[in-house]
Structure formats: C-alpha cells, structure tokens
Backbone bond lengths (Angstrom), bond angles and torsions (degrees), N, CA, C in turn:
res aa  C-N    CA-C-N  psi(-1)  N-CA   C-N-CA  omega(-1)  CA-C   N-CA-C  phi
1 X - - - 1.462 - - 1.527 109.94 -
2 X 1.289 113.31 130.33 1.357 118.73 172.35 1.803 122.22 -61.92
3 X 1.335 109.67 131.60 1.584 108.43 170.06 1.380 102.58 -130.23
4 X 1.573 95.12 168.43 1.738 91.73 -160.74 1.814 79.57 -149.79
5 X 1.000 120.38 166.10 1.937 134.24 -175.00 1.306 97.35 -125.14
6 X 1.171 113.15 168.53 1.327 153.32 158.19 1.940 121.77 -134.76
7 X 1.160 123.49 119.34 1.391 119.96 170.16 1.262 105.61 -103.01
8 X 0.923 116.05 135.13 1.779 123.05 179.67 1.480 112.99 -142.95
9 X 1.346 106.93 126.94 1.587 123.65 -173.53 1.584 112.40 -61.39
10 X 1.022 123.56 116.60 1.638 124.41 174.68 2.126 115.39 -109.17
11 X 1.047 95.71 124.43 1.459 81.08 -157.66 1.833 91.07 -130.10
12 X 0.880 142.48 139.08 1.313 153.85 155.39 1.856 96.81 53.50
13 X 1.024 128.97 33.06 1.301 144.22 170.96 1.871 110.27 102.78
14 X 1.285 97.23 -6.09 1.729 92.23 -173.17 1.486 89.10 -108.29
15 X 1.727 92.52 153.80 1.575 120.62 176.60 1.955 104.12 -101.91
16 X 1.098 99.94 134.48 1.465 109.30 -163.05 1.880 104.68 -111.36
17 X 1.154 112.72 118.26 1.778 137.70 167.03 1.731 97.42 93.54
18 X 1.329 131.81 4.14 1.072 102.91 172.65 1.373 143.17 -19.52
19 X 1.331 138.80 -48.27 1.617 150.75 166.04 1.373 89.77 -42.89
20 X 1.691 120.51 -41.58 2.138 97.86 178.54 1.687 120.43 -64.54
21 X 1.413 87.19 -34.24 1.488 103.08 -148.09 2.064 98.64 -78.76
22 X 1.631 92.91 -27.37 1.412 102.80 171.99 1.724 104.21 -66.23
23 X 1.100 121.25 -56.67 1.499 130.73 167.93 1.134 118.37 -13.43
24 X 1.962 119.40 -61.49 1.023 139.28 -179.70 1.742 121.86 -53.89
25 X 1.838 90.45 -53.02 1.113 95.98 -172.39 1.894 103.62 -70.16
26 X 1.142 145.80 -28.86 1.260 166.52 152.89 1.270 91.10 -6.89
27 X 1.826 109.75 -88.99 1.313 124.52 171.29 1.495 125.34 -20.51
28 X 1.261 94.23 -73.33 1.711 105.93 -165.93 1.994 97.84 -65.59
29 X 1.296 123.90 -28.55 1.637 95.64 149.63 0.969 153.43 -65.67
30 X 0.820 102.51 -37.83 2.083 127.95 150.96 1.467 118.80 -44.44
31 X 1.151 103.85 -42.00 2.187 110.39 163.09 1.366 103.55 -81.76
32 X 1.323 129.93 -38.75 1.835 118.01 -155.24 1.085 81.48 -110.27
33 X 1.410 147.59 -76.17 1.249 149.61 -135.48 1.321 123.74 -117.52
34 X 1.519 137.31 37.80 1.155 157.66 151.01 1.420 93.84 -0.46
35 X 1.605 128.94 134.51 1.524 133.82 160.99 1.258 98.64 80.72
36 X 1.409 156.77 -24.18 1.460 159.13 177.29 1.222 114.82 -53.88
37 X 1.679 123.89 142.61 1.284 95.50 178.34 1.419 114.86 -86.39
38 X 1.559 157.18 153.65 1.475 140.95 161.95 1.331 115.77 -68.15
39 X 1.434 115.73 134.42 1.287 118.31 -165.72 1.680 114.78 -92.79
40 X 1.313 136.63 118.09 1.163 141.67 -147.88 1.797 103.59 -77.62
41 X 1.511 105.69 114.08 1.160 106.77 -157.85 1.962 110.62 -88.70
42 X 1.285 106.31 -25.90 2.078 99.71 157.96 1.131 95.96 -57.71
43 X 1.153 136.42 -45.73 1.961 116.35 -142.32 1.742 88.84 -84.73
44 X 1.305 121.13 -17.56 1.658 108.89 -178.13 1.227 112.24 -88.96
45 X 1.305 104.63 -25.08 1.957 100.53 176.56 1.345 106.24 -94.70
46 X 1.328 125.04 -7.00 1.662 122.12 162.77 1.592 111.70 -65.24
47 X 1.600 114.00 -19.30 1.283 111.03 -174.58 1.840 113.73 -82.61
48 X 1.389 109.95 -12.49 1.317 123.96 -151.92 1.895 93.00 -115.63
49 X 1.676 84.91 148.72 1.656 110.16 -164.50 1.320 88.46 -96.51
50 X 1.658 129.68 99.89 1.177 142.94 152.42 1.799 124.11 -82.64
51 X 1.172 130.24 135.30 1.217 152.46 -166.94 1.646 91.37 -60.75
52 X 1.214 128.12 132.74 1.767 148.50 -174.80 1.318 94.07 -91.50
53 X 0.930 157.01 -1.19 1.684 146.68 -154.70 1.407 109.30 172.93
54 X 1.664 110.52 122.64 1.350 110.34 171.96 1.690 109.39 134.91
55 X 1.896 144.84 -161.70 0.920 133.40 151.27 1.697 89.63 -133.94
56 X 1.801 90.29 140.38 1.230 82.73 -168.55 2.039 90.62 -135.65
57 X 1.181 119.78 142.68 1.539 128.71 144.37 1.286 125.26 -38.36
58 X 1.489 143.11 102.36 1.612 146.81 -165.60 1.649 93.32 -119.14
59 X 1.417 117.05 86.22 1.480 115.49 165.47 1.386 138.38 -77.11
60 X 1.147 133.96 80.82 1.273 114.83 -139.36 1.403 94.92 -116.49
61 X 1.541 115.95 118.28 1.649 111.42 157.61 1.314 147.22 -112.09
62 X 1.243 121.48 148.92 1.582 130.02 -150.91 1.056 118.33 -115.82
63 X 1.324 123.14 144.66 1.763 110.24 163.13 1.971 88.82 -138.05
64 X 1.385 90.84 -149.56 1.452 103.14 -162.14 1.258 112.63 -78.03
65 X 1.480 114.69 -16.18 2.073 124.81 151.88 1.422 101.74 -44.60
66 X 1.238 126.15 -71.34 1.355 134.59 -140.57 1.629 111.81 151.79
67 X 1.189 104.83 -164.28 1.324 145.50 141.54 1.475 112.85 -25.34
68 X 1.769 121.91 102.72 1.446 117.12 157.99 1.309 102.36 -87.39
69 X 1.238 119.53 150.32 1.791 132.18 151.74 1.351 107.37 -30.58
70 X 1.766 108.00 117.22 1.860 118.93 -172.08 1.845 84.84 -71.05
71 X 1.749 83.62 143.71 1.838 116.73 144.82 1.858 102.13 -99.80
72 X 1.862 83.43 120.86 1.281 99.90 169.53 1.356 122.03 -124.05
73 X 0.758 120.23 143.61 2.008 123.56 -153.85 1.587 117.89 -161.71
74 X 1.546 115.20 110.69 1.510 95.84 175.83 1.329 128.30 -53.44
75 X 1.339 112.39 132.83 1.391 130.05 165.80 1.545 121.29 -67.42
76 X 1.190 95.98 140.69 1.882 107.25 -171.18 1.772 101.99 -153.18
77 X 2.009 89.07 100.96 1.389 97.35 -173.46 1.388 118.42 -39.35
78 X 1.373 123.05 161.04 1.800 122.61 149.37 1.136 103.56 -94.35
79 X 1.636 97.24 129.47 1.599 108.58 140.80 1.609 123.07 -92.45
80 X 1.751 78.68 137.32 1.743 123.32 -174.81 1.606 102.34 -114.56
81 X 1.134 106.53 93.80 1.888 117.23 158.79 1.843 118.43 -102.24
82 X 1.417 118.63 0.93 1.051 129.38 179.14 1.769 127.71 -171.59
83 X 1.347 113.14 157.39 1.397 116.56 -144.95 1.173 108.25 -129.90
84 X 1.366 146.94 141.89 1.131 138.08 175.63 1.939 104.42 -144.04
85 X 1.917 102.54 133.20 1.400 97.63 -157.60 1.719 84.17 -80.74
86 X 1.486 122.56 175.92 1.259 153.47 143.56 1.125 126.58 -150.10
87 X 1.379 112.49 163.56 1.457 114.97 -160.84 1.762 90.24 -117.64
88 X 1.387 70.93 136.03 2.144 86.74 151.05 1.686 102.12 177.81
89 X 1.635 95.82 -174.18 1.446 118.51 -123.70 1.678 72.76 -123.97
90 X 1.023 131.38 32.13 1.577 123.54 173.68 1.014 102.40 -71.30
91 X 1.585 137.98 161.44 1.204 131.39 165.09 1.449 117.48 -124.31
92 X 1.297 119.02 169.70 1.310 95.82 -167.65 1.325 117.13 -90.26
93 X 1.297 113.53 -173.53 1.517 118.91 -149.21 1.331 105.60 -160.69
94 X 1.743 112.75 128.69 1.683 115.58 -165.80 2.106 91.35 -111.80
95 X 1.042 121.02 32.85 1.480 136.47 -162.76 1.615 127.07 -157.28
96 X 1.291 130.79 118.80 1.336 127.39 -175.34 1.404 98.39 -92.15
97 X 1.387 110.99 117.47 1.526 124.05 163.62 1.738 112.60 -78.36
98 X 1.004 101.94 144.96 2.365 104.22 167.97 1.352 98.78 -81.64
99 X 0.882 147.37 28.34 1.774 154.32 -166.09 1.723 94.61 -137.23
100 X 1.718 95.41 85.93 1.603 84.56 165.86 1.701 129.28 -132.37
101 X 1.773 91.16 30.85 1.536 122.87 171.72 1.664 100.45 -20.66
102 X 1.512 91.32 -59.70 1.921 89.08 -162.74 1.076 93.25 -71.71
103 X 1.448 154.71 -41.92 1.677 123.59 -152.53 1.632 109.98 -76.38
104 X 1.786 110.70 -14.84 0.911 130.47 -163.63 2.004 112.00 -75.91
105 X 1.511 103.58 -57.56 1.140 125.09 155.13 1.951 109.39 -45.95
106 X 1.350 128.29 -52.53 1.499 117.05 171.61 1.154 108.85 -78.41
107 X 0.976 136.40 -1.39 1.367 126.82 178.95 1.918 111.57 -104.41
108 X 1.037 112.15 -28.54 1.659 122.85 156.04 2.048 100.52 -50.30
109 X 1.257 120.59 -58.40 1.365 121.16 177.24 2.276 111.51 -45.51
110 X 1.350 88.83 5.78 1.684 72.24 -171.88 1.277 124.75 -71.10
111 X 1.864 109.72 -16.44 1.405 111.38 168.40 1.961 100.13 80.23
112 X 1.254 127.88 -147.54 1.116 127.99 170.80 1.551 119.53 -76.71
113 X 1.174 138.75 29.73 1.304 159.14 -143.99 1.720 103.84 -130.50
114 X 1.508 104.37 127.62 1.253 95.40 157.58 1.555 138.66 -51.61
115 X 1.616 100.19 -53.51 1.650 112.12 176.08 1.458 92.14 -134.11
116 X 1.637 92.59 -173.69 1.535 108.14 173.86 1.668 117.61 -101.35
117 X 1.245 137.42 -160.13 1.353 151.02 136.19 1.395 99.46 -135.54
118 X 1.866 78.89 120.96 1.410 87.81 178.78 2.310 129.43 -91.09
119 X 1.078 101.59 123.05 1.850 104.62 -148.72 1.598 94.71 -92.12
120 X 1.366 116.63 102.27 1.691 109.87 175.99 2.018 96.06 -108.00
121 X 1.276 106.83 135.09 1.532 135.58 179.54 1.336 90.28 50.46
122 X 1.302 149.85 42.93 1.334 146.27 171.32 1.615 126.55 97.25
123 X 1.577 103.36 -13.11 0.991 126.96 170.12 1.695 136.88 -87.35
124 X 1.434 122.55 113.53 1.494 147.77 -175.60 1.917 94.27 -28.66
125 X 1.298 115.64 118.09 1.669 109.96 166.01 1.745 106.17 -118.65
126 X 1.262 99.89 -102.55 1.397 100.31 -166.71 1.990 113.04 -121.67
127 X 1.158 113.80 -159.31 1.634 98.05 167.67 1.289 81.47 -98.71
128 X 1.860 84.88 -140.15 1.962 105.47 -168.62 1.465 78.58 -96.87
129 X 1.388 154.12 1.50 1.208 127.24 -156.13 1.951 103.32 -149.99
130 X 1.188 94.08 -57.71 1.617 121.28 178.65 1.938 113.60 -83.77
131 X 1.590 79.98 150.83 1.553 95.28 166.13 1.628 102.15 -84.98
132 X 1.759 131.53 156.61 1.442 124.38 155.48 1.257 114.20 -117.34
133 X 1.383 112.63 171.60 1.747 123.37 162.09 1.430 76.93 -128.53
134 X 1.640 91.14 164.03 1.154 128.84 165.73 1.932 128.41 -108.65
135 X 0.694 143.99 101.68 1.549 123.40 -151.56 1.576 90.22 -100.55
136 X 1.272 111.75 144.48 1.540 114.26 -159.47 1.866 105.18 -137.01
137 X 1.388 94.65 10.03 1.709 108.39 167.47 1.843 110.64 111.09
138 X 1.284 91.14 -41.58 2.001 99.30 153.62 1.442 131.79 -65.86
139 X 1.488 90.04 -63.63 1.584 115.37 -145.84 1.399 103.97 -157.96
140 X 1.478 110.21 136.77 1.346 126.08 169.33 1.516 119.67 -79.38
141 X 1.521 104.43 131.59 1.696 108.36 -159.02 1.731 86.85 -114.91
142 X 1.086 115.79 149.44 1.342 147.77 138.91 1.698 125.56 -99.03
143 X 1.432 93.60 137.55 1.222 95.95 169.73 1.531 149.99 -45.31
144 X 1.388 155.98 60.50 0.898 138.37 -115.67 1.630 108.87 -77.55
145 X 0.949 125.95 -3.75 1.280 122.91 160.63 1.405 127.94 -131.37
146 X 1.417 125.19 77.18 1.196 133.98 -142.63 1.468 97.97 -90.05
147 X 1.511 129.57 178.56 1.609 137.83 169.58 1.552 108.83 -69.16
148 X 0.882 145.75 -21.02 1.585 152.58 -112.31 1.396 109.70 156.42
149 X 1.358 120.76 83.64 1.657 118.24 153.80 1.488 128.22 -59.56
150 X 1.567 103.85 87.43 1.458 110.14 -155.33 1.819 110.67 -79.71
151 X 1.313 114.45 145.71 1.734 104.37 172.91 1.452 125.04 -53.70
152 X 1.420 100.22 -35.29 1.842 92.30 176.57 1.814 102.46 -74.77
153 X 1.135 117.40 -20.32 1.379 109.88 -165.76 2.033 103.41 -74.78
154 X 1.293 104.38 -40.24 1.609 124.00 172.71 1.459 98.88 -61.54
155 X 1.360 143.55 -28.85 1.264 120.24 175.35 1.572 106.81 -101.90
156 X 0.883 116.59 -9.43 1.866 115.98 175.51 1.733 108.74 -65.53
157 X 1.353 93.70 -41.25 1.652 111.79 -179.21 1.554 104.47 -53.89
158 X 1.594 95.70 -59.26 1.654 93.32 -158.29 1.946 109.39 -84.61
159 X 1.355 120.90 -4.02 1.032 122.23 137.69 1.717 139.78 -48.72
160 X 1.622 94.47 -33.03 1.589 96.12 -162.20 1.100 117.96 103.31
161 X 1.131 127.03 -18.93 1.475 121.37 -138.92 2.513 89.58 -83.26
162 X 1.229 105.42 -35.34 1.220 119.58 -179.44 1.273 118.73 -91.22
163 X 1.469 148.08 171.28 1.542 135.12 144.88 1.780 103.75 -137.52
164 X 1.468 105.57 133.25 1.730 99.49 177.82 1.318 128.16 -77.21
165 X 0.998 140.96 152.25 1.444 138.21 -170.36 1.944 107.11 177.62
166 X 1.076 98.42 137.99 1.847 111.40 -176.75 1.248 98.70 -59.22
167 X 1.480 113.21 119.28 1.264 110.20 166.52 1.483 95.95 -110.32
168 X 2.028 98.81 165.70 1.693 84.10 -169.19 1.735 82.31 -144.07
169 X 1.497 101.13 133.72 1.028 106.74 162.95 1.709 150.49 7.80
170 X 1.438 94.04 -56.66 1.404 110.35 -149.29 2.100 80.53 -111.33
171 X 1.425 118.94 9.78 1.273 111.51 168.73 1.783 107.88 -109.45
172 X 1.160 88.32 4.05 1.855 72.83 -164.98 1.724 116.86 -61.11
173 X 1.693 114.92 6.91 1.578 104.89 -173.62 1.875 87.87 -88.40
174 X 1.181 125.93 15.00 1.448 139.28 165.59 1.500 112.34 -75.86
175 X 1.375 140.01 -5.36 1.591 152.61 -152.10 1.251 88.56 -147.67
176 X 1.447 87.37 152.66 1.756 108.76 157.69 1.089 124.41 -122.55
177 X 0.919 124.26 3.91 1.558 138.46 173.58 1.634 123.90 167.16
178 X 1.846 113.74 170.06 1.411 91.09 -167.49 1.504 101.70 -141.26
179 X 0.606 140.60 131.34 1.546 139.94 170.82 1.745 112.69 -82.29
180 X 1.746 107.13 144.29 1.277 103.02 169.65 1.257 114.09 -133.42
181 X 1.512 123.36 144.02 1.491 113.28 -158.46 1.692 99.44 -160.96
182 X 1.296 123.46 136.33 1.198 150.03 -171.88 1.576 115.73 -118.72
183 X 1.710 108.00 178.27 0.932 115.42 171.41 2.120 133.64 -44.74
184 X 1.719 87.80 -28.05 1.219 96.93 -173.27 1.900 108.67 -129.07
185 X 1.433 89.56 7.25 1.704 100.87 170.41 1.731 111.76 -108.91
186 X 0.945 120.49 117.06 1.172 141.74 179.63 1.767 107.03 -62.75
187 X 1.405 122.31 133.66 1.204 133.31 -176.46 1.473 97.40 -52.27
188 X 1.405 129.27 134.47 1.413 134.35 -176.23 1.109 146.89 45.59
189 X 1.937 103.55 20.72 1.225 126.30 -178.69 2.028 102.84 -78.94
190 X 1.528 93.19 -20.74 1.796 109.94 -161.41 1.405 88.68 -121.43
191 X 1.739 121.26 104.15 1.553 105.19 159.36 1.471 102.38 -149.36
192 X 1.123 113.84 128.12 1.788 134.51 -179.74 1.377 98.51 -90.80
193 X 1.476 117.01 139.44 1.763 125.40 -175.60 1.768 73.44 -96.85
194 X 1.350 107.88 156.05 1.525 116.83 -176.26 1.513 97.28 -95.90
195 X 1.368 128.37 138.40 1.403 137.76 140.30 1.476 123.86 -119.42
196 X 1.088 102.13 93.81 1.339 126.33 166.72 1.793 108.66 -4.77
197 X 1.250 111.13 -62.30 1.408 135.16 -178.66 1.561 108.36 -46.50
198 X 1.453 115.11 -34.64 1.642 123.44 -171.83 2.080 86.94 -81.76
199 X 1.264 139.19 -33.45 1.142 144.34 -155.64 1.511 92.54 -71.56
C-alpha cells in the first residue's frame, strides 16, 4: 500500500501553510486514490495535543485510509554554508513519498559539502532536502521545475515574493547567492553567498 507524508511546521502551538499542504494532499488523491474521499487535514490536527511553545516537526502520514497519528519532534535547523551540484534523473513530483532512499544516496555524493543541488538535463532543481531561489540582483528565481513542489515554495509564488524560470547550470556565475527553504525553513533563514569555486 502506498504512503505518502506531509511535514508541517508547528511553532508556538500554530501549524503554518496548511491550505498548501491541504493542496498537496488533494493532489496526491486524485493520482493514487481516484473516488476517495480527502481527509480534512485542520479538523485532524484540531483533534491532536500539540506542544504551546517551541518549533516543532508535525510528520504526518497518509495513505488512502486517511490520516496516521502525527510524529512530532523538535526541529533543529541544518546548517548549509556550501553546495555541491549533481546530476540525476529524479523527476518531479507534486507529492511527498516516506521513500527517501534516493535523496539519501545523492546526498551521500556531497563530498566536503554540506548538501547537494540537485541538476536534472542540465537544469537547477532542488537540494536533498529544500526548495531554492536564486537571487540574480533583481529578483529571486526558483526553479520552474523543481524535484518536489514544496508548500512553502507554493506560497512564496503566490505571494510574489519568488518568480519561476529554468535555471541552467552552466549560468549560475549569473546569481549571487541562493537561499533554501522548506516546509519548516523560513524564506531567508538558509542563504549561501555563491562561489563559483565550491561548484
């Protein structure tokens, strides 16, 4: 049977982008579970005794039942001071699978590197963990076809705050730096000045 996750940011008792993360889960029934009903994901964490103080990890996984009982666990950012590109053939994905062998396996490739960037047909996607922008002296670019259509990345968009566009590899001395940010990483909490030289 297929299961699929959700990570969701819990921070001083509130859960943060739900309406994305509901989105997601929307989707990924509509691919796996055609005719199912989707299970309404506030009214399930309204049922659950979450921690009042603190930032915490809310893992919650699903299949075509519903709703398993969330793993909740304080969160303790990573630090990322350096990047290393690799290539693969991941494709992208509008769904978080619990199967994360492969990011695990590219992310062993980092060499002296904190994380990777991961490079599919020549083109900029995601890390092993995070969505990125690129800030290119205007405006912060995202990938337009990233590994993982992440919830914080879906509300950066519809803010503005980002714009998508192919970035390609062999342009990045075009940026000056890049930020990476997730469900539970905050836009510019994570930003590496780019040196070419670490590439």
């Amino acid at each position: 049977m297929c299961r699929f996750l959700e990570s969701i940011k819990l921070k001083d008792g509130v859960f943060f982008r739900l309406k994305y993360h509901q989105e997601r889960v929307n989707h990924c029934f509509q691919l796996f579970f055609p005719g199912r009903g989707v299970p309404d994901l506030s009214s399930f964490l309204q049922q659950q005794d979450v921690p009042k103080a603190g930032l915490f990890k809310c893992r919650i996984l699903y299949d075509e039942q519903g709703f398993i009982q969330p793993e909740i666990m304080p969160y303790q950012m990573r630090t990322v001071k350096s990047l290393k590109l690799v290539d693969t053939s991941l494709e992208a994905m509008a769904y978080k699978s619990t199967d994360r062998s492969v990011y695990e396996q590219l992310f062993a490739q980092r060499g002296d590197c904190d994380d990777v960037i991961l490079v599919r047909n020549g083109l900029l996607t995601d890390t092993s963990f995070a969505n990125i922008a690129l800030f290119d002296g205007k405006q912060w670019v995202t990938p337009r076809l990233p590994v993982l259509y992440g919830t914080n990345r879906s509300y950066l968009l519809e803010k503005g705050l980002i714009v998508e566009k192919d970035i390609k590899a062999e342009n990045l001395h075009l940026y000056q730096k890049i930020r990476l940010f997730n469900a539970l990483i905050e836009f510019g909490e994570v930003e590496v000045i780019l040196n070419l030289s670490g590439f």
